[in-house]
N, C-alpha and C positions, 0 to 999 in steps of 0.2 A: 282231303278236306274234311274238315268237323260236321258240317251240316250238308244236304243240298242245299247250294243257291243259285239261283235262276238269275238269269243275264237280264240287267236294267240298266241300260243307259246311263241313268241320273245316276246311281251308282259307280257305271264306268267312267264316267265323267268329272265327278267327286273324285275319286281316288285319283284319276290324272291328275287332277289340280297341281300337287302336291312336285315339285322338282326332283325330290329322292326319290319318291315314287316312282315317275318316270324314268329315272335313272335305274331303277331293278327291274322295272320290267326291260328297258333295254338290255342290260346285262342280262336276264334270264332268257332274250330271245335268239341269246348266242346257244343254249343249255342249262339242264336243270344245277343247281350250286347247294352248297351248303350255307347254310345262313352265317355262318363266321366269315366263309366266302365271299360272303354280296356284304356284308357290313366292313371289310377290310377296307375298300375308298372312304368309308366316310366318316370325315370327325365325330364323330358319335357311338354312345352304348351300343352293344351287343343287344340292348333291352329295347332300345331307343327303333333299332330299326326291326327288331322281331315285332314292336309296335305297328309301323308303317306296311310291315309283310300281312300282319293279319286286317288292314285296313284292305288292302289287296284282294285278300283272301275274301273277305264278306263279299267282295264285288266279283269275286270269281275268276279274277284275274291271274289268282295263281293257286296250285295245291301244293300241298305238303304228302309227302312219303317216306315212311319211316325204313331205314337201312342200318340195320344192327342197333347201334346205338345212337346216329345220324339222322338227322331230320335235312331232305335234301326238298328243296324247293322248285318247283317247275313252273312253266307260264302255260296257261292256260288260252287261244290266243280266240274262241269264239266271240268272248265281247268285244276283243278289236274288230274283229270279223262284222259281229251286228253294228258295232259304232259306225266301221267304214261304210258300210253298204247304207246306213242313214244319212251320211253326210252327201252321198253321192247321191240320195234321192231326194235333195233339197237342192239340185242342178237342175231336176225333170222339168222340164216348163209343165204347169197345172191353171187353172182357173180358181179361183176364190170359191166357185159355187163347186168345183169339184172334191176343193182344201173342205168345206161345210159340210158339206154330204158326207165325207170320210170321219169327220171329229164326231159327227152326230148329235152337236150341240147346240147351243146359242154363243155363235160367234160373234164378233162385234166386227164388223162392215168398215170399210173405207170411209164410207160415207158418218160414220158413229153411229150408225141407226145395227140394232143385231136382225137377225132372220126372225125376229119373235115382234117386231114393230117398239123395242126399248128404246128410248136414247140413253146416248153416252153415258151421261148421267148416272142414271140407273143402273144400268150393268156395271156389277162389280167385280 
């Protein structure tokens, strides 16, 4: 990989978006490929999808390693890792005063009123 990047969500999420996207990281969760390799399924440049790998790549979802003259691509599979383990703690039963005290913010209430005495309104 070119840089550290640190695993973010909103980044792992963003890159899912994307159907190619998911489509290489499935195919790379068979083994690491060569990028002529993952771009053979798809109508598109060789450029087109070394695009969408380094989309990938900022999010950390996959590295690159260099093999003679081959640049072989792997999946990287911790942000699924963190992704999963968020999705499955939005099943926890919680309390709203527990959700608050976590955020450490002014949240805005069921009621439209925030923990700070705003209405609706006002909180923006």
């Amino acid at each position: 990989m070119r840089g550290a990047v640190l695993p973010n969500p909103d980044r792992t999420l963003a890159a899912l978006a994307d159907p190619t996207r998911r489509a290489l990281v499935e195919r790379l969760s068979l083994g690491e490929a060569r990028v002529g390799e993952l771009a053979a399924p798809f109508a598109m440049s060789l450029a087109a999808v070394s695009k969408h790998l380094a989309v990938l790549e900022r999010a950390g979802l996959v590295r690159r390693r260099a093999e003679g003259r081959a640049r072989l691509i792997a999946l990287e599979p911790e942000p699924l890792r963190e992704l999963e383990a968020w999705a499955r703690r939005q099943h926890e039963p919680r309390s709203h005063d527990g959700y608050r005290a976590k955020r450490g913010g002014a949240q805005r209430t069921l009621s439209g009123t925030s923990p700070i005495g705003c209405s609706r309104s006002s909180v923006k």
